[in-house]
N, C-alpha and C positions, 0 to 999 in steps of 0.2 A: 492811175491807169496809163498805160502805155503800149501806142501800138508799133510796128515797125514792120517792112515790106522786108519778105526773104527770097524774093523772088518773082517773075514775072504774073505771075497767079497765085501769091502766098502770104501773108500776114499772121507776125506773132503778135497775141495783146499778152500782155504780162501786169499782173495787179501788183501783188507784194513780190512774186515770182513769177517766173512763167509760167502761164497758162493753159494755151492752144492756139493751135496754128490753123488758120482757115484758109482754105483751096476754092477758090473760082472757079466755077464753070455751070453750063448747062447744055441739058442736051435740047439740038431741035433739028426737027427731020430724021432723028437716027444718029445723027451725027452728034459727038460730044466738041463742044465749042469751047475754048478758053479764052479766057477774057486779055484785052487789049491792050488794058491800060487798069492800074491800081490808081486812088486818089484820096489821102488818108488826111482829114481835117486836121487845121491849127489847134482845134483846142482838143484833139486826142480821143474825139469821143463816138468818130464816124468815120465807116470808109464805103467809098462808092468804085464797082466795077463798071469799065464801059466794054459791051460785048458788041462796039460798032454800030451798024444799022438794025442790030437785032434786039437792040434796048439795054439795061441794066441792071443792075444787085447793088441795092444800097445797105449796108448795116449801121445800125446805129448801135452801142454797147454802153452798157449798166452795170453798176454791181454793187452787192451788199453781201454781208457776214461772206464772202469769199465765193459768190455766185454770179457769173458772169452771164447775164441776159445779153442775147442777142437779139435786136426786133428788126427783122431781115422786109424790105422790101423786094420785088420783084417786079418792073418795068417792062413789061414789053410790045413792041412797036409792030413786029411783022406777025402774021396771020401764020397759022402752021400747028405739027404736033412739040410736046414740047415734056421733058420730064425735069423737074426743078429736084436742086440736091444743094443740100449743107453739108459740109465736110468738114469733121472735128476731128484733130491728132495732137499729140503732145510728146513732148520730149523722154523718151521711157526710157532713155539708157539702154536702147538695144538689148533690154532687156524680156523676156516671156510674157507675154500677159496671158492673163485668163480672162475669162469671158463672164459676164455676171447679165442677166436676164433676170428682172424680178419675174419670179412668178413663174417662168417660162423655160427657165433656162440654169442648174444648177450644177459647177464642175462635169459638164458636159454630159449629165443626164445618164451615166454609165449606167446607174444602178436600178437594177428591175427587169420587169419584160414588158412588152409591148410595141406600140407603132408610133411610140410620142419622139417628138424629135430631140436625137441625140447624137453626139459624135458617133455613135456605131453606123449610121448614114450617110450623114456629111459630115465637116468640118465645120464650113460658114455658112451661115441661112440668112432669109432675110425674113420678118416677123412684121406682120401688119401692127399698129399702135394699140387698136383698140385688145387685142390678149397682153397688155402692159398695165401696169397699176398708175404706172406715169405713160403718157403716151410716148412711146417708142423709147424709151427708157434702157440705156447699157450702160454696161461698170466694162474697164477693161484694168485688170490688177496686175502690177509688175511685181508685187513684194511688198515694195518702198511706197509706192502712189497708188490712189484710187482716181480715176479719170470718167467721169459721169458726164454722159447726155441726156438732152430729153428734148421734147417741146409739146408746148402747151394743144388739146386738142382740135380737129377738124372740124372747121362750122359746118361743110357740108361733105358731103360721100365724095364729092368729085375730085377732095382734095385728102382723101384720106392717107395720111403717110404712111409709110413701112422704114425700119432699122436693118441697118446690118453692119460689119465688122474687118476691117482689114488689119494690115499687122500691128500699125499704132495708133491708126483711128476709128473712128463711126462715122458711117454715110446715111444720112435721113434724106429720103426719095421720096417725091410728090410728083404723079399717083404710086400708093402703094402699090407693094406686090408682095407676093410670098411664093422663095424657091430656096434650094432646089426642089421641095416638097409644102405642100400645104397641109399639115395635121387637121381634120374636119372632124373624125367622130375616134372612138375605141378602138376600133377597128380600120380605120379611113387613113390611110398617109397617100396621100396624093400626088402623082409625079409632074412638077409644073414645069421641068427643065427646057422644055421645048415649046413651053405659052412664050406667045411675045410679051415683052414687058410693055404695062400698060402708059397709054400717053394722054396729056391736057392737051386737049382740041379747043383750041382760040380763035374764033371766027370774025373777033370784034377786037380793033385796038384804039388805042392804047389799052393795054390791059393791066393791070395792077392787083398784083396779090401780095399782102402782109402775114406774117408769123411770128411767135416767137422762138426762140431756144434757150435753152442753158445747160451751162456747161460748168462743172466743178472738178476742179482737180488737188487734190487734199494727200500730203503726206500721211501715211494712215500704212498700218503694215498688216491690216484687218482690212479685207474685204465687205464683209456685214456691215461695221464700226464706219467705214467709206461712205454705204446706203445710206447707214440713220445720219449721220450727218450733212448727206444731199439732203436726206427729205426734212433736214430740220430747219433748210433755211430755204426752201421750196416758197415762193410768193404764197400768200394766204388765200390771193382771189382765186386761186387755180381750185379749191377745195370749193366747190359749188352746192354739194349736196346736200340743199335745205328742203326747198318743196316745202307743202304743207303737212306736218309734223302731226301726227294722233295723241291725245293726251294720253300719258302711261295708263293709268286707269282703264280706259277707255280699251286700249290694248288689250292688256291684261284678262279684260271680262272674255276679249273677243276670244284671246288664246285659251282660256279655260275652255269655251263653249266648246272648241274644235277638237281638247283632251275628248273630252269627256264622250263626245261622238265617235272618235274610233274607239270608245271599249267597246268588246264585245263578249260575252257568256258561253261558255263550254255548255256538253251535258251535263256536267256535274255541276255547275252552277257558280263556278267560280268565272274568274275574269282574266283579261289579256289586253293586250290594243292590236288591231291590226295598224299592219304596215304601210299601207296603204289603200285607197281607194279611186274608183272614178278614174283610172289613167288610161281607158281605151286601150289600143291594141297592147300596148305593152303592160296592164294590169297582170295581165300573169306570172310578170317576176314579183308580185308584192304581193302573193298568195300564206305568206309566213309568219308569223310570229316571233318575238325574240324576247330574251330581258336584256339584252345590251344592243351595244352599237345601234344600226338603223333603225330599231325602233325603240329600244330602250324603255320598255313598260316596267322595269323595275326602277327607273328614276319619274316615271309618271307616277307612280304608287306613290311615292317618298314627295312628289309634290304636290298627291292628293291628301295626301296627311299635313301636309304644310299650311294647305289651306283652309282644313276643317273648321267650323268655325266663322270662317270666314261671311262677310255678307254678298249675298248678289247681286248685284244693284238694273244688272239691265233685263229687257223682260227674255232675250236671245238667251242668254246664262242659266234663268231660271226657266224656261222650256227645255234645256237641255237637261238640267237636275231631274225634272220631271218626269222625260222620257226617259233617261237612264236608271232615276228607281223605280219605275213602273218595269223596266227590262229583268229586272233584278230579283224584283219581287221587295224591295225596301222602303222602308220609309223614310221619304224624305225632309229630313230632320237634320240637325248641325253636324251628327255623327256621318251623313251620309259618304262624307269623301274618304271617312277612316274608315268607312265597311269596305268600301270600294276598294281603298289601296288594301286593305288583308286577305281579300278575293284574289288581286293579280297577284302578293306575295305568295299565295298558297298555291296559285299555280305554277310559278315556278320552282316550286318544290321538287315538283315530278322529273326536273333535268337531273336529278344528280343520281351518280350509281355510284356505287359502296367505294367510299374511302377518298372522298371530297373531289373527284373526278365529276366534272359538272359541264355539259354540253347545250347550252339555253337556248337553240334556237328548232323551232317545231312549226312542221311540213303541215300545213292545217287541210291539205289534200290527203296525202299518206299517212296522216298521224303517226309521223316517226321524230325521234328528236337528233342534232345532230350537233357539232361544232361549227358549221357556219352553213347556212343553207342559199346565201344571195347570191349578186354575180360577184366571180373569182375567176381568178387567172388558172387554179386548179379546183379537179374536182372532187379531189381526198378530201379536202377542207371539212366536207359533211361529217366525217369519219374520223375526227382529231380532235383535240381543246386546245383552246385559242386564249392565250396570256392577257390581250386587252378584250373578250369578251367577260371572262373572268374578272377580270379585276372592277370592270364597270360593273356587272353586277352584284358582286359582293359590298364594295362601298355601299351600292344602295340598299342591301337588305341589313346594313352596318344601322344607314342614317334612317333605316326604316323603321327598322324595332328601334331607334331611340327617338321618334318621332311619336310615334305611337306611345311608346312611354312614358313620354311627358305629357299625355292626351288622358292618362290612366289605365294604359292597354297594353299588357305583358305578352308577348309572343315571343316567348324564347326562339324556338325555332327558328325565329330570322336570325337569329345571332346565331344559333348553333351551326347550321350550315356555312355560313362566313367562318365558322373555325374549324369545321372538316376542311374546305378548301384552302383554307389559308393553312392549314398541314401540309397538303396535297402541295403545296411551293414550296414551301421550307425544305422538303425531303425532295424535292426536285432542284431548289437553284444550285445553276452551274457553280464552278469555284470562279471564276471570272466575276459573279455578282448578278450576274444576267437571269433575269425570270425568264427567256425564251419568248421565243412567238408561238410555233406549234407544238404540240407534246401529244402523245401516242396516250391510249386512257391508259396506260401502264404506267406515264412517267418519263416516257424515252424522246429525247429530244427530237423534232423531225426537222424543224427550219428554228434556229434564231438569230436571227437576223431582226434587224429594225428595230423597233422602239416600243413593241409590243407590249414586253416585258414590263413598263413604267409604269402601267395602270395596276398593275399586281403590286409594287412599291407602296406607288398612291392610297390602293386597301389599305396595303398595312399599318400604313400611317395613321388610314380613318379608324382601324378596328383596336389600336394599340391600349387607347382611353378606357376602353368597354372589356379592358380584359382584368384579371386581377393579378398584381405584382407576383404573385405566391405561382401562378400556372407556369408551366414551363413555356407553352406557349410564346409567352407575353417576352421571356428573355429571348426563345427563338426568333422570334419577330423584329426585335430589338437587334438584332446581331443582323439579321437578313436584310436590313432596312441600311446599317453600316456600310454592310459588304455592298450593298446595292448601287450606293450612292457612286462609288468606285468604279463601277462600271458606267452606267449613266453620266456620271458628271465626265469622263474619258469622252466618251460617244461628242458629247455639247461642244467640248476643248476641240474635235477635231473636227467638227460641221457634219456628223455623220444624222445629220436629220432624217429619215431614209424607214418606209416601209411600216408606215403606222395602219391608212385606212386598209379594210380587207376586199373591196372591190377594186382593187388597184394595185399592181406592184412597182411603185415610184416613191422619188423624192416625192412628200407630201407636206402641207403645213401641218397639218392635225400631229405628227412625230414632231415638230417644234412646241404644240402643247401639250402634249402628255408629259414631255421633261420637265416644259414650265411649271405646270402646275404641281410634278413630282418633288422639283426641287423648292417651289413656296412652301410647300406641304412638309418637307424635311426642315425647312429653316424654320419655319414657324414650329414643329417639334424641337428642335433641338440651338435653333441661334447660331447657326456657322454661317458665318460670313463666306464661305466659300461656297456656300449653296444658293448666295444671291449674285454670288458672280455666274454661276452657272446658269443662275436663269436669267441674266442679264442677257446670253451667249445666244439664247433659247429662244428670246423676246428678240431679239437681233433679226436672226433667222424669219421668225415669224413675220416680223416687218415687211418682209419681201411680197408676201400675198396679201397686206392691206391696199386700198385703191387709195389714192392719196387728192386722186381727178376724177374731175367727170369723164366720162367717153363719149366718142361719137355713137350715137343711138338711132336709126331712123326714125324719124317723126311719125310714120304712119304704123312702123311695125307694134306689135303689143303694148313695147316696154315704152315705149312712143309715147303714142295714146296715155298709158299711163302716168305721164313724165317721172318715171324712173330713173336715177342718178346712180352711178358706179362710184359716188364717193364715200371709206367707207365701208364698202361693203368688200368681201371676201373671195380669191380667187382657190378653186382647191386641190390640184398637183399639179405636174407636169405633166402630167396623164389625163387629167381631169379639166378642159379649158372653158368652165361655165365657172358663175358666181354661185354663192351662195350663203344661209344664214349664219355660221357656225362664230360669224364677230360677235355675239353676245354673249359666247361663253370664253372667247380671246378676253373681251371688253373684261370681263371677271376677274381673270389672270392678270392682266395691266394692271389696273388697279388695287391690286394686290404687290404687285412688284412698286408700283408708285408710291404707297402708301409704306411699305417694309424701306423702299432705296430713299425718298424723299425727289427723286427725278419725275416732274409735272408734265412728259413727254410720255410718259406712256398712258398717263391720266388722259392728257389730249388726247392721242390716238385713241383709247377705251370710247372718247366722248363721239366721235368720227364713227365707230360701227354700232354703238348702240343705238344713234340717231338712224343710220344706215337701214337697222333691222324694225323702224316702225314704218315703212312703206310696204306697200305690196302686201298687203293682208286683206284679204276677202272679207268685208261688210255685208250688210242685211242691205243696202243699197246698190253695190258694187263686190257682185260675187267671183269676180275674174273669171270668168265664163261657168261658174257654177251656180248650182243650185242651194236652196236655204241652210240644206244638210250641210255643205261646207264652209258655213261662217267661220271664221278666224282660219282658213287656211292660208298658208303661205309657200310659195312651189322651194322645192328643193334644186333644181335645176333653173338658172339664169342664164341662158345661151345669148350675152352682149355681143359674141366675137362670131366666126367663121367657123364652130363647133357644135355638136349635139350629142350625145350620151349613145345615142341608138344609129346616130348616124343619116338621122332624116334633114338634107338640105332644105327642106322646107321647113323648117321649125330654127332655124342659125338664126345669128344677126337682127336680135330685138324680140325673142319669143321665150316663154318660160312655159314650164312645164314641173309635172310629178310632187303630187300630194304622198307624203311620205310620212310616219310618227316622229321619226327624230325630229327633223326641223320644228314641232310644235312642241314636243319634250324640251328639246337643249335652249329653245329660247325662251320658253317660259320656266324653267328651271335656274337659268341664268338674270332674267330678271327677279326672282323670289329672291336671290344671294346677293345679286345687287342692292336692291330695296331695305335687306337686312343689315348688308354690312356700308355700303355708300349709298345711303338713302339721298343725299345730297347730288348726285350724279342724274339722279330720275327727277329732279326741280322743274 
């Protein structure tokens, strides 16, 4: 290491190369103050600023695999308001950078609609820590270099930092703040251009506060490739998120219980899941049913068949068996999950009209059925078929009838509908490769955009086994899966992750898993190396919305009380700034790519959220403000940061919210596939 003074406020440290240049100063009274005098140790490994009678900035600097920790003191003597700032820049060759925001922040957020922040607003913003997976965490990319900050989190609220961005550096400011706008809900972009910027009130001196930072700066001509290489050599104490852990078992029973509670029985007798329950004012957006996406009762069906058989060991599990076949009118006997799952299969029957056009989600007010009945950006949606509700439901009426098959239970039917629809694509896909997002029940493309289209891929990868070589089908599908890839693995090449979930029109993670698991799902069919570099690209991407740190969380608010960790666990667009469960079905993917690439780094991460997704689940002892009914729930929204779904300031900043079916489908589904295939991972 090696430092050297460029100036009267400035120092370069250079490891093997140059690094970054840090700038001196602090503000106090209003006033931005530069420091006096530079004072850079003999042995190279400290420098001390003197800001005169107003105290000091000591660093001291580290570094390992190519990470340079800074552990910055701050000294001060005189009584006053006061805002502390790091200042990291690097030599860019005067060339363009882009801006990189995990989670937050994607080529400037162009694509979609809404009120989340993007260059169509401002340029430069400044971003509290706690919406970062890393606290306060920026890339700024020339091409040539990846230039990463970050620092480790806020022990208390008062020192909460905020990020932001000039032309070759990053500025980390203590107290945060967020402008020119503060994104709070859906609907919420805030205009803070005219708040004063907030200040540390020092009533008592000497005063002394410590932090860390780091800072990486990596030849890399990949942005993404830049990230995983920050967060590969990110210290390990920074990943906190242990708490005390529930044995998988123990889980397991809980999340069964909470399946088997949202079914509910039609008049004709057949079965469903509602979507949710118990959400107070805003229950009346989870009025609906579906077989895909948000509630996905055709992959509960497929993981009630999973578990037939199965023993139930706790007495919560077996009161739920009980009440459910007494709802039912069944006996409750080994077979009872396989009655169950051919009940919700056979009601999803009724979505499809003539010639595999199939619309799964149903108004259980209106009793109408429609293409997408939740919240949307538009409201045609009702009135259209949707590429990734499709394709999630067909997979599972693929792995449904061969579940029940192996149980001794032939229902054509669920296979025969997966091969009307899966027509209905074939004679639809563009020449491009593209399955589309929306399509007219005629066939007629209405949006395709996004990444919709992958999960229609994905079918057909599942349904290809179950067809027979001799059907024309079976070669069509085989050619569509070709063409498909072409399009898809283009999209991965060029970062266009963009436009997966349907209550949202953004950059999303969930379009970095649909590729992933389309292009495992191809390679494990077919052995192309090049369909694991694609989901390399994909698993890249994804990275950006893993938490890697804990956050600051107030101790009093919910998640508080609960001591709840953000390490881990899942941020879900740019649109969307709460956490949530969806790393147990990422966890899947990783280890699927770890195990196909032989790289123990997305193993790791896999280990990171499936630990993540055993907190926060509602016990017979600790019902998270519910009642007995809702054992094994788990909220779907985790509002850590300065947002809320609905928009209610009072529920931000440590509160969780909204029982939902997916979240108890995708991660009890996800752990059944873990258990079967990395049974070793659940030890």
């Amino acid at each position: 290491m090696h430092i050297q003074s460029i100036g009267n406020d400035k120092i370069e440290v250079t490891l093997e190369e140059p690094t970054c240049i840090i700038s001196y100063s602090l503000s106090y009274g209003g006033s931005r103050i530069h420091c006096s005098s530079l004072d850079i140790s003999p042995d190279q490994n400290s420098v001390s600023a003197s800001f005169g009678e107003i105290g000091t900035i000591t660093d001291v600097f580290t570094s390992a695999k190519g990470l340079l920790t800074v552990e910055r003191t701050w000294n001060l003597l005189i009584k006053g308001d006061y805002r502390l700032q790091a200042s990291f820049s690097y030599r860019d060759g005067n060339l363009e950078n882009k801006l990189l925001v995990p989670s937050v922040w994607y080529r400037d957020n162009t694509q979609g609609k809404g009120v989340f922040p993007s260059s169509h607003y401002a340029n430069v913003w400044s971003f509290l820590e706690t919406r970062i997976p890393v606290p306060c965490c920026e890339q700024l990319f020339n091409g040539n270099r990846c230039f990463t900050c970050a620092t480790e989190k806020a022990s208390e609220e008062q020192f909460l930092a905020s990020v932001t961005n000039e032309r070759h550096g990053i500025i980390i400011s203590i107290p945060g703040s967020e402008w020119p706008y503060s994104y709070q809900g859906k609907k919420s972009l805030i205009d803070t251009s005219k708040v004063l910027l907030p200040r540390l009130k020092i009533d008592e001196v000497p005063f002394t506060y410590k932090r860390k930072f780091y800072v990486h700066n990596q030849a890399e001509n990949d942005s993404l490739d830049g990230y995983r290489a920050f967060v590969r050599v990110l210290p390990k104490e920074l990943a906190l998120g242990k708490g005390a852990l529930m044995p998988w078992e123990t889980w397991y029973e809980y999340k069964l219980t909470r399946l088997l509670n949202l079914i509910r029985k039609d008049s004709r007798g057949l079965a469903y899941l509602a979507m949710g329950a118990g959400n107070g004012e805003v229950q009346q957006v989870y009025e609906y049913t579906a077989a895909s996406f948000l509630v996905k009762s055709l992959e509960a069906a497929y993981e009630l068949a999973v578990c037939t058989q199965r023993e139930c060991k706790t007495e919560f599990l077996n009161q739920a068996r009980k009440d459910v076949a007494l709802l039912f009118g069944l006996d409750n006997d080994l077979m009872l999950f396989a009655n169950l799952a051919i009940k919700i299969g056979q009601f999803f029957l009724d979505a499809e009209h003539p010639g595999g056009v199939f619309q799964d989600c149903y108004d259980l007010q209106e009793h109408i059925w429609g293409g997408y009945l939740g919240i949307g950006e538009h409201e045609e949606f009702r009135y259209l078929v949707n590429s990734r509700c499709n394709g999630e439901a067909m997979r599972y009426y693929v792995l449904l009838y061969s579940q029940l098959k192996a149980k001794g239970i032939d229902k054509p039917q669920f296979l025969g509908i997966a091969k009307r629809v899966a027509r209905f694509y074939c004679n639809c896909q563009l020449s491009s490769g593209s399955f589309g997002r929306w399509w007219t029940t005629k066939g007629k493309p209405v949006d395709i955009q996004g990444t919709n289209g992958a999960y229609i891929a994905s079918f057909f990868a599942t349904l290809v086994p179950y067809l027979d070589s001799a059907e024309p089908l079976h070669s069509e599908i085989l050619a569509a899966l070709h063409q498909s890839y072409w399009y898809y693995g283009e999209m991965a090449n060029e970062g266009s992750f963009y436009g997966d979930t349907l209550d949202a029109d953004s950059c999303d993670k969930e379009a970095g898993v649909a590729l992933l698991s389309l292009f495992l799902d191809l390679y494990e069919l077919e052995k192309d190396k090049r369909q694991l570099e694609s989901a390399r690209l994909a698993a890249n991407f994804i990275l950006l919305w893993i938490w890697q740190t804990d956050s600051f969380i107030p101790l009093e608010s919910p998640l508080g009380k609960e001591g709840f960790h953000t390490t881990g666990m899942t941020s879900v667009s740019v649109a969307h700034h709460h956490l949530d469960f969806y790393g147990m079905a990422i966890a899947f993917q990783f280890l699927r790519l770890s195990e196909a690439t032989g790289d123990l780094f997305y193993q790791e991460q896999a280990i990171l959220m499936v630990n993540a997704c055993r907190q926060l689940i509602a016990t017979k002892d600790n019902g998270l403000g519910r009642d007995a009914s809702f054992i094994g729930w788990q909220p779907e929204q985790i509002n850590h940061t300065c947002w809320e779904y609905f928009d209610r300031k009072e529920k931000m900043n440590g509160f969780y919210e909204i029982d939902i079916a997916w979240v108890t489908v995708l991660t009890l589904g996800s752990y059944l596939q873990i258990q079967e295939r990395f049974p070793q991972i659940l030890q």
